[in-house]
N, C-alpha and C positions, 0 to 999 in steps of 0.2 A: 666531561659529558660521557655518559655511558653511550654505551653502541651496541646495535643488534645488526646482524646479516642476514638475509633471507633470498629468496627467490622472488615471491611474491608479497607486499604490503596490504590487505585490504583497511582500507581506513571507514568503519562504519558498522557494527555490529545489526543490525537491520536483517531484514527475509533475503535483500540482493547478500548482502556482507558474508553473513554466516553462511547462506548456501553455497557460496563463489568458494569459500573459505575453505568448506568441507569437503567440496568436491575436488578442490585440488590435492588435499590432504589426501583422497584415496587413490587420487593417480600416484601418490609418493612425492607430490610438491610440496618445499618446507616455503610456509607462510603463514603469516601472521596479521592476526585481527586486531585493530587497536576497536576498542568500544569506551567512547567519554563517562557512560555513566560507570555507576557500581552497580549496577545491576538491569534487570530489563523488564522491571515490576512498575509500569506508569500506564494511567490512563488514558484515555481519547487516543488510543492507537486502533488500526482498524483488526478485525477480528477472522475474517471472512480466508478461509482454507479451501482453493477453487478444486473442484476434481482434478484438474492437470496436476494440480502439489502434491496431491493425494495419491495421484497414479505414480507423479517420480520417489514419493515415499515406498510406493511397491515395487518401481525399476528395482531398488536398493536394498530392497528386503527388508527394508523396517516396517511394515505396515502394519501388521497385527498389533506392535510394541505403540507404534502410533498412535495407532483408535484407540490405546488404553486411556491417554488422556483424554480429559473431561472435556465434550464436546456438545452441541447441541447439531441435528439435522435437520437441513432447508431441502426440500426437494422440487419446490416452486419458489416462486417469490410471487404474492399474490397479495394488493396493492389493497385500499380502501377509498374510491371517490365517493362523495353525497352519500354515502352508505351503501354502496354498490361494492361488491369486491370483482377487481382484473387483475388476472395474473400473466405478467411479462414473461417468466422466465419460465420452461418448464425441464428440467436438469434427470428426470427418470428415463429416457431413451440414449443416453449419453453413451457411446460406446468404452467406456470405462468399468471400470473393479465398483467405483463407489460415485455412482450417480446424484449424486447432491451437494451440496455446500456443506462445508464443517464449521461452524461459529465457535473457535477455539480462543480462547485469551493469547495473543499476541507474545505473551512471555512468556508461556508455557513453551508455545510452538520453537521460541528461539534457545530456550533451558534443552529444549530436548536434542535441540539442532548442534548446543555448547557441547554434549553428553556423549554425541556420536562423532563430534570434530577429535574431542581429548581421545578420544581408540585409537587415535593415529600419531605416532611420534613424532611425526612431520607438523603440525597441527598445533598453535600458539596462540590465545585468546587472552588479551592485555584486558581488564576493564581497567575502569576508573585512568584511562590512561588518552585528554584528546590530543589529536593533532592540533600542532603551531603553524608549521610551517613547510609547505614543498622546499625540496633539496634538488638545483637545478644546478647540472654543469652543463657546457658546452651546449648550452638550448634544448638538454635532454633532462627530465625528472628522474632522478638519480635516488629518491626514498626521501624520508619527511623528518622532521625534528615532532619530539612529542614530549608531554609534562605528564607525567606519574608522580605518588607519591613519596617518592625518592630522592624525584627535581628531573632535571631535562634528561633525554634520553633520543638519539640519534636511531633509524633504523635505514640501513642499508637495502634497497631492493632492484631487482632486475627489473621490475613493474610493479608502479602502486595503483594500485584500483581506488578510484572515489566512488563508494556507496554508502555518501557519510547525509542523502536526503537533500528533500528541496531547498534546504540552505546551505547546498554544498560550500563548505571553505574550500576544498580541495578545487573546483570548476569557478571559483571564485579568484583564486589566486595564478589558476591555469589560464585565465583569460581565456575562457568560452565561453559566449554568449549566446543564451537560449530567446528561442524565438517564443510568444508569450500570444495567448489569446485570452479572453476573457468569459468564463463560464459563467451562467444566469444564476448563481446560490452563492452563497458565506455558509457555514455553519457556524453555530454555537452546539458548543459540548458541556453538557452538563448530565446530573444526576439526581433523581429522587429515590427512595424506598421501595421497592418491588413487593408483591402479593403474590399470590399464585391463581387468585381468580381478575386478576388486571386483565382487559383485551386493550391491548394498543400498538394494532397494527400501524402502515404509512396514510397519515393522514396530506392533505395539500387541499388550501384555502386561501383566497385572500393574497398572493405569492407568499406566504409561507406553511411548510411543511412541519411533520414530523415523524421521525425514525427511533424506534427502540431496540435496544440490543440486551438480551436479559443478561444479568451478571450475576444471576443466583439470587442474592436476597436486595438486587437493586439494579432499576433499569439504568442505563448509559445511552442518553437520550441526545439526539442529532436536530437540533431546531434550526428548522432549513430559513435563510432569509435572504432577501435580494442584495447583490452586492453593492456595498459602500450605504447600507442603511444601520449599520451598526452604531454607530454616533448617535445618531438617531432613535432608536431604541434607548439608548440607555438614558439618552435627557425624557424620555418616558418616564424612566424609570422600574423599578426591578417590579412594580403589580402590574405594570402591563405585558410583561414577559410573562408572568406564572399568570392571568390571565388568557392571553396568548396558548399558553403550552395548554391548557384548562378546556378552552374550544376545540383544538384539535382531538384533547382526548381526555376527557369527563371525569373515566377512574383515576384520575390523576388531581383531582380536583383538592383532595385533602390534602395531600403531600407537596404540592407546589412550594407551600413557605418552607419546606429543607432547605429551598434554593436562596440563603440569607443574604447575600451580597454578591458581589461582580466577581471575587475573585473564585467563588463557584463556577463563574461560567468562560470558558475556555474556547477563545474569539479564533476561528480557524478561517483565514482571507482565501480562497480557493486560489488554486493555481493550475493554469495550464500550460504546460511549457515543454519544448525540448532544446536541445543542443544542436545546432546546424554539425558541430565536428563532435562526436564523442570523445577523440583521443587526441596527446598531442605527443612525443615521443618519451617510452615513460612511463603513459600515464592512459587510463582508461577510465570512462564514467559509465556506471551502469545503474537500475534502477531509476530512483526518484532524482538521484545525483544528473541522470540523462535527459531526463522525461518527467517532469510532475503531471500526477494526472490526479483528476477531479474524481472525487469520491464516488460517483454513479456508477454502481453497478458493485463497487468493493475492487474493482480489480487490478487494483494499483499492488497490494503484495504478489499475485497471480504474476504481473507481467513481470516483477521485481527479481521474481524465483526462476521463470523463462530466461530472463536477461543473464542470469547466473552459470544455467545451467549450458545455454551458447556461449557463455566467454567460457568455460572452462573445458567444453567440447572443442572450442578451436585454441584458445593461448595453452591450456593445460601440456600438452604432449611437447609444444614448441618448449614452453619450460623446462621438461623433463632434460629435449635433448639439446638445450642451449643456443635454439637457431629461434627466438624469437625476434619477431620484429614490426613494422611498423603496419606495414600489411596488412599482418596477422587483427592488429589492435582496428581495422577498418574494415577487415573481415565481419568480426563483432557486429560494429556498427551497420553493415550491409544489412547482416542476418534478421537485424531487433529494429532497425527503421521504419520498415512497411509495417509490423504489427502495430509500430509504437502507433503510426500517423492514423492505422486504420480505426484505431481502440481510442484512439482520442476525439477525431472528428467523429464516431459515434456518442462518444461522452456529451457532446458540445450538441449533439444536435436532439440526444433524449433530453437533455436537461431545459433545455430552450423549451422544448414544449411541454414538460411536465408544468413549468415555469412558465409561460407566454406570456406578455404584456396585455395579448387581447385573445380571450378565450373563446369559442362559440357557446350558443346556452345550451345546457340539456334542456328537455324536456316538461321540466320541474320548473324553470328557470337560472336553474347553477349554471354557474359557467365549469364546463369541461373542457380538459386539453385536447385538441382534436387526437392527439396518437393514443389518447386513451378509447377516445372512439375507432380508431383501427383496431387497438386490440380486442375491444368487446364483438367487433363484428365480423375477425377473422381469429381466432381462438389459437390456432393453431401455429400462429405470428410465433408462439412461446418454446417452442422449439427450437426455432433460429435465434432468437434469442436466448435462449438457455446453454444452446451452442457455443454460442460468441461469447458469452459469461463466462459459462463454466471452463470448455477447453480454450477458447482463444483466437486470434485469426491462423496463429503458424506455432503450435505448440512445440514445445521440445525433449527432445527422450536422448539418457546419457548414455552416452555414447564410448566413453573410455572409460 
């Protein structure tokens, strides 16, 4: 079996992985990324670049190189009920460089992130390379066995980090068990042909939703549904889905048959979850690997890159001078708990009500979610929440 040595392991190429990655690489930590795929070009990954990433891309001096990639700008998020438009979020008062959301492709964002890790000789990015298996002595994770093209491959670490996502193996095999609630959506991911005179904002009827994300010459469409109705839809069958998607949004009405069968569409079970211990000696969970959080609002890469940028503000320097410890790895956890719990029971309780079992009537007689009637009748709700979106409850700025 071949063998590597390092300081640090990140296992999970992801926004937590590569940023954790990077940033230690410029304190002068030698560590290494394993990432399972070949590359970081898949779809139904979320898109959403919060001002806080934006701002730590200008802590670092990258930012102008940044905005070069191909991006689109959100400066609200403004909703569509019964044909009413409310807007939640309002991101233009932001005490930041770039006051708005950046809708960047996901692989773009992590190419650029691989681009600026390799500047640093310290800095090692394995793909095509997953983790087997934790390497545990004397009740301490000691680094992981992994399978590359090669065959097995042993990596030696002073601390491995799991930011290998909500199917963490690594928190899987570390025996840490997350505490789990249950969010009011599933989504279904799929794809039709894009126009340039399409309108198809957030629509929500019926408890089901829908979200577009332009991809240039085809939408990446989010069909929001009640949990554990999935089964159920598909003994419907696939004309009451493009139906379905059809009511919520009309210009789409010609394009629905793209959607030819089930393996089109990309069954995503929501999850809400953390970890009671993030760490156990070893070993550290950050990200999705800590915290799964429900797609409302996008801000699950946001908090994934925060979680990043506090582990390597507090383990990074310990690394340097060889005095890391256990502490340290609970430090972390201290720092990224209160936000995780704040951004989640938020998540859990806009999505309840966009979603309600029993709605009040408008006027019209649709049912509206009452927090849509708070926003319409205090405007300036969109602020606070623009707030809480974009920067976060306890943002973070590097520090070493």
């Amino acid at each position: 079996m071949r063998e590597l040595s390092t300081r640090c392991c990140v296992v999970g190429g992801g926004p937590a992985g590569m940023t954790l990655g990077l940033l230690l690489a410029r304190q002068g930590v030698d560590v290494v990324v394993l990432e399972k795929h070949a590359d970081f070009l898949r779809d139904f990954r979320g898109d959403t670049i919060h001002p806080s990433t934006q701002e730590l891309m200008y802590q670092l001096g990258w930012d102008e190189e940044f905005h070069r990639l191909p991006h689109a700008r959100v400066e609200r998020i403004t909703v569509e009920f019964q044909g009413r438009p409310v807007t939640f979020a309002d991101f233009r008062r932001l005490p930041v460089h770039h006051p708005y959301v950046a809708f960047m492709p996901q692989w773009d964002f992590l190419d650029f992130l691989a681009a600026k890790g390799r500047e640093f000789p310290s800095f090692r990015l394995l793909m095509s390379t997953p983790m087997t298996e934790l390497v545990v002595a004397d009740g301490r994770v000691t680094g992981v066995l992994a399978e590359d093209a090669d065959g097995a491959l042993r990596v030696d670490a002073d601390l491995v980090v799991a930011a290998d996502g909500r199917h963490s193996s690594c928190r899987e095999q570390a025996r840490l068990v997350p505490e789990s609630a249950q969010p009011p959506m599933d989504v279904l991911w799929l794809r039709v042909s894009r126009r340039p005179t399409d309108s198809v904002p957030f629509f929500n009827a019926g408890g089901r939703g829908l979200v577009a994300i332009d991809r240039g010459d085809y939408w990446q469409l989010a069909y929001l549904i009640r949990p554990g109705t999935f089964d159920d839809l598909r003994r419907e069958g696939l004309t009451a889905l493009q139906e379905g998607i059809t009511a919520l949004a009309p210009d789409l009405a010609d394009r629905v048959e793209e959607i030819a069968d089930w393996d089109h569409v990309h069954h995503l079970a929501v999850r809400v979850d953390r970890l009671r211990r993030w760490h156990r000696p070893g070993l550290l969970c950050i990200g999705d690997s800590a915290h799964a959080m429900s797609p409302a609002g996008g801000v699950g890469i946001n908090l994934a890159v925060q979680d990043a940028v506090a582990a390597a503000n507090i383990v990074g320097p310990r690394l340097v001078s060889d005095t890391l410890s256990e502490s340290d790895l609970a430090g972390v956890q201290a720092r990224r708990m209160w936000p995780t719990r704040v951004t989640q029971t938020l998540q859990i309780a806009i999505g309840r009500r966009l979603f309600p079992r029993r709605a009040p009537r408008d006027g019209d007689g649709a049912r509206v979610p009452s927090f849509v009637r708070l926003f319409r009748w205090f405007p300036q709700l969109s602020r606070v929440t623009g707030r809480l979106i974009g920067i976060g409850v306890r943002p973070e700025r590097v520090r070493t």
